[in-house]
C-alpha positions in Angstrom: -4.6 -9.5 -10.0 -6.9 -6.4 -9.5 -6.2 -4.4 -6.2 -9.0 -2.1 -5.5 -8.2 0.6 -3.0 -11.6 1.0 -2.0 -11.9 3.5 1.4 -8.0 3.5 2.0 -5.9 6.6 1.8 -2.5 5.8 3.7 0.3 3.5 2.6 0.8 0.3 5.0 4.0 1.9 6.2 4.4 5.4 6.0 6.6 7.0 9.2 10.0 6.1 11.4 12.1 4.2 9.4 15.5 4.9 9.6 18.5 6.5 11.8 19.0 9.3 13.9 20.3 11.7 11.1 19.1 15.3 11.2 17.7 13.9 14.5 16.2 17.2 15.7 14.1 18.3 12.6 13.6 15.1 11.6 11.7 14.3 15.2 10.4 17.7 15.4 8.7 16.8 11.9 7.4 13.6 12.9 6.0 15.3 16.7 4.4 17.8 14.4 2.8 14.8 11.8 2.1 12.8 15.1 -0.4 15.9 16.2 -1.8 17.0 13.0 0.0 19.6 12.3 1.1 18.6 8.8 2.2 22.6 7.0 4.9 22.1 9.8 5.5 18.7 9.3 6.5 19.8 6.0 8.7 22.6 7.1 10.8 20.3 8.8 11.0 18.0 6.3 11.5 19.3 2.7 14.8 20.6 3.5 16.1 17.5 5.1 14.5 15.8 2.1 16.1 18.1 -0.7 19.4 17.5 0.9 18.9 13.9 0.1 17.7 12.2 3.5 16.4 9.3 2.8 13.6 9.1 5.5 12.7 12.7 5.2 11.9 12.4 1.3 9.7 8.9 2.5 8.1 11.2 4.7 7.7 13.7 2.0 5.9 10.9 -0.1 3.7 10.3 2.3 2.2 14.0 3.4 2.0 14.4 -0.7 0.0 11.2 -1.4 -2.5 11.7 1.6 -3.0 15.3 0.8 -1.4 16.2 4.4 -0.3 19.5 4.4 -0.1 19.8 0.9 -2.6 19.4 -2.2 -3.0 16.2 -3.0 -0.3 15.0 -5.7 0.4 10.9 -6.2 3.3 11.6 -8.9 5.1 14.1 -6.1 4.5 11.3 -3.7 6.3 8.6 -6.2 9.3 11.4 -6.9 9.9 11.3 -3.5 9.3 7.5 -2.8 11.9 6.7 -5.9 14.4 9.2 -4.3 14.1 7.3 -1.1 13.8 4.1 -2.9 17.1 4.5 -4.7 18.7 4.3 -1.1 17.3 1.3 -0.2 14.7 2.8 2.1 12.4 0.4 3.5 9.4 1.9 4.1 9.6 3.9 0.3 9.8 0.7 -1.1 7.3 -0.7 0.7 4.8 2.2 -0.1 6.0 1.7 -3.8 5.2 -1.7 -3.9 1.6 -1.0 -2.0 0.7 2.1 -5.2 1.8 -0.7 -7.9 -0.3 -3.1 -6.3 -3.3 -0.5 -6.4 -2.5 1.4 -9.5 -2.6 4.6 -8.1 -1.2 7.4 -9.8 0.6 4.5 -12.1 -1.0 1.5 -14.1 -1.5 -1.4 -11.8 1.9 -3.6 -12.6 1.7 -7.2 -10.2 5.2 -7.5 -11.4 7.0 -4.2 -10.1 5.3 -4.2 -6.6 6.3 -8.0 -5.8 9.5 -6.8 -6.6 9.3 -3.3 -4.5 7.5 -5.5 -1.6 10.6 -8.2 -2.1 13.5 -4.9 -1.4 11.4 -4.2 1.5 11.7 -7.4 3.1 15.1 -7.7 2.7 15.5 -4.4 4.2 13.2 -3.9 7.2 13.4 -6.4 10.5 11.6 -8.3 13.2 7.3 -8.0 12.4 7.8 -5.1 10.4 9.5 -7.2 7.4 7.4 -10.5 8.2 4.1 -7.9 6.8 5.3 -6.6 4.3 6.9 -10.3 3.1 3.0 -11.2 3.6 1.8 -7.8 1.5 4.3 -9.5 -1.5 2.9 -13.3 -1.0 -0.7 -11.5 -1.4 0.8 -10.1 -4.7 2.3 -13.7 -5.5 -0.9 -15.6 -5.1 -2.3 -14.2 -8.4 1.1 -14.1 -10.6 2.4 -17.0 -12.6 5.1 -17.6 -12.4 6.6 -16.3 -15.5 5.6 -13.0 -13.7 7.2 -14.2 -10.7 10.8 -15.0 -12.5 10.2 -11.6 -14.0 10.0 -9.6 -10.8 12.7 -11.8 -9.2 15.4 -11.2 -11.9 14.3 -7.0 -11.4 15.2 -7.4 -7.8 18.4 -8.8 -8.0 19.2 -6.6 -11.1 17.8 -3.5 -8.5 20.5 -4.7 -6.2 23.7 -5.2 -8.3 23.0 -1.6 -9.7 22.9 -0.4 -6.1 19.2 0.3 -6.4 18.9 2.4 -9.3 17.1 2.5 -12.4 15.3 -0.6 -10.7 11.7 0.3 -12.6 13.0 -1.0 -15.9 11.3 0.0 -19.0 12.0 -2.8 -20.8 9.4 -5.4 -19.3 7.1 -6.5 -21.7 3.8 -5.9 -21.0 2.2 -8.8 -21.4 4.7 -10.0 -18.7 2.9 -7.7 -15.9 -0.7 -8.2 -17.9 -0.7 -11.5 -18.1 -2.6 -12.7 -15.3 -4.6 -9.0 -15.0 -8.1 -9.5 -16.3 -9.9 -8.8 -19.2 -11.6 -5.8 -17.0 -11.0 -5.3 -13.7 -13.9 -5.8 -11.1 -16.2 -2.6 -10.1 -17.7 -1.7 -6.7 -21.1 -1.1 -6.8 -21.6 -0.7 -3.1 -20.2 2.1 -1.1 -16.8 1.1 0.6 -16.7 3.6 3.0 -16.9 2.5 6.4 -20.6 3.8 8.1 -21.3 4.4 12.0 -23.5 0.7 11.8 -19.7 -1.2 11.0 -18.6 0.3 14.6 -18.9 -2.5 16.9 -20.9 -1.4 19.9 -18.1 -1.6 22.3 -15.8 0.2 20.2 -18.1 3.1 19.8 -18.3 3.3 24.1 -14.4 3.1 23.9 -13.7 5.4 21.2 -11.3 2.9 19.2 -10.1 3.7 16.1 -7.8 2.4 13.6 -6.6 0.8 10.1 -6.9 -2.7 9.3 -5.3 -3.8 5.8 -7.3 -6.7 4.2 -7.0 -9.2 1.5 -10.5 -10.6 0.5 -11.6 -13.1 -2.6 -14.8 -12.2 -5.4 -16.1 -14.5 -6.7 -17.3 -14.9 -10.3 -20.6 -13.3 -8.5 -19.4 -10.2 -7.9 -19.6 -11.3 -4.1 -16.5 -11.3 -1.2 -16.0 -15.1 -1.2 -13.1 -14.7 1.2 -11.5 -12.3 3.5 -8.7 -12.2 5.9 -6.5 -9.4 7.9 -3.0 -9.0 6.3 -2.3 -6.1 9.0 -4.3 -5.7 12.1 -5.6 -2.7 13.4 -4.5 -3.6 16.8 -8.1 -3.8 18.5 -9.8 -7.2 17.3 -13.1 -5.8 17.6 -12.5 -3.6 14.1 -10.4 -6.5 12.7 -13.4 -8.7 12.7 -16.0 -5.2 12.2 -13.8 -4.9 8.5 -13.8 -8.3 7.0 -17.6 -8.4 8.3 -18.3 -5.3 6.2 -16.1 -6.3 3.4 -17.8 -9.7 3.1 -21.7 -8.5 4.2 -22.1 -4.8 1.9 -19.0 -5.0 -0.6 -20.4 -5.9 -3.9 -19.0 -5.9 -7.6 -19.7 -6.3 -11.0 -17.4 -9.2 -11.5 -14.0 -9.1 -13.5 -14.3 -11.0 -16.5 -11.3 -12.5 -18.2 -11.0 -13.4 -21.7 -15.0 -12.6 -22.0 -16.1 -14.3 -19.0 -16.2 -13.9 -15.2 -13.5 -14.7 -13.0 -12.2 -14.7 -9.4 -9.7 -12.1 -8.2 -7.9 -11.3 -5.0 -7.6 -7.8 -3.7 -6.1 -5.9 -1.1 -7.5 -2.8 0.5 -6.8 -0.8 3.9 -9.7 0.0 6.1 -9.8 3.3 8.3 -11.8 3.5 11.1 -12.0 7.1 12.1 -12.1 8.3 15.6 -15.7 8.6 16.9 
């Protein structure tokens, strides 16, 4: 399965996870993030992270993969993410599983992401665990299930070795390839969403937001399919993005084994403030 990452920048879950260690930089940090001010966000967090805090280096990921604060740098992000990952951090594992699913900054691998999204799961609660279980049954919808034994026997090796050396080099790679077409579909639209894919009464409110989307092309290179794995919170740009992503998304089709097939993907949608 191809993932294209299209107008997204964040990770599905990027802040909060965790205890009350380091408390006081920890929420300075994240009162600093929560206004933009991302240099400082930084401050408070690289020391927490070098001292091996687990939501600080998650946090630390995050500012490095969306360029916040920091030049933009996806292999810092994934140093960070692993550290965090290796305690059995939620929400790193959760990003992890999100850049496998995209291939960014790593080739695409169905089989590692179903298994980061599967430690995820099994480590956050309540909705929180329910979407990312959903983010790994996206993944699971275009494995077979040789790929799907595959990542199952990682996770519970990733567990009995108390989380590390989970990313195992020794996975053959026809076993993440498998299903992964011959090429991969291309966008030959713009993603990027325009002032016309505002609905009109979100424009008069101001809304804003990010809605994370699973959608279907077709052997046409059109969106057959598309439905909201993570909602934005305001229904109005729910519906807006899988009307754009079904109305002006268009691709020269994936082809496997020579000819055109059907993949699913999986993309976040921003919605600036206006």
């Amino acid at each position: 399965m191809h993932l294209h990452r299209g107008s997204i920048v964040a990770a599905l879950f990027t802040l909060g996870f965790g205890g009350s260690v380091m408390a006081g930089p920890m929420e300075d940090g994240q009162a600093a993030y929560d206004r933009g001010d991302y240099p400082e966000a930084l401050l408070q967090w690289r020391p927490l992270a070098e001292q091996g805090i687990a939501r600080a280096q998650n946090n630390l990921g995050v500012l490095y993969e969306n360029g916040k604060g920091v030049p933009q740098d996806v292999n810092e992000a994934l140093k960070w993410y692993r550290l965090a990952a290796e305690q059995n951090y939620g929400g790193a594992e959760n990003n992890l599983g999100l850049i496998y699913a995209l291939g960014r900054g790593v080739p695409r691998d169905p089989v590692r992401s179903y298994m980061w999204f599967s430690l995820a799961a099994s480590s956050l609660a309540g909705d929180i665990g329910k979407t990312v279980l959903e983010s790994r049954n996206v993944i699971a919808s275009a494995m077979t299930p040789a790929q799907i034994v595959a990542a199952t026997e990682m996770v519970l090796k990733c567990q009995t070795t108390n989380y590390k050396k989970c990313e195992r080099s020794d996975i053959a790679a026809s076993d993440s390839a498998s299903l992964v077409p011959s090429t991969p579909a291309v966008a030959t639209t713009p993603h990027a969403v325009t002032p016309r894919d505002y609905p009109a009464e979100s424009v008069r409110l101001h809304e804003s937001g990010e809605v994370t989307v699973t959608y279907v092309i077709n052997e046409q290179g059109s969106v057959a399919k598309c439905s909201v794995v993570l909602s934005s919170g305001k229904g109005r740009l729910d519906e807006a993005a899988c009307s754009m992503v079904k109305q002006r998304w268009k691709y020269k089709p994936a082809t496997e084994d020579g000819k055109p097939a059907s993949v699913q993907y999986i993309s976040k949608i921003v919605f600036p403030p206006r």
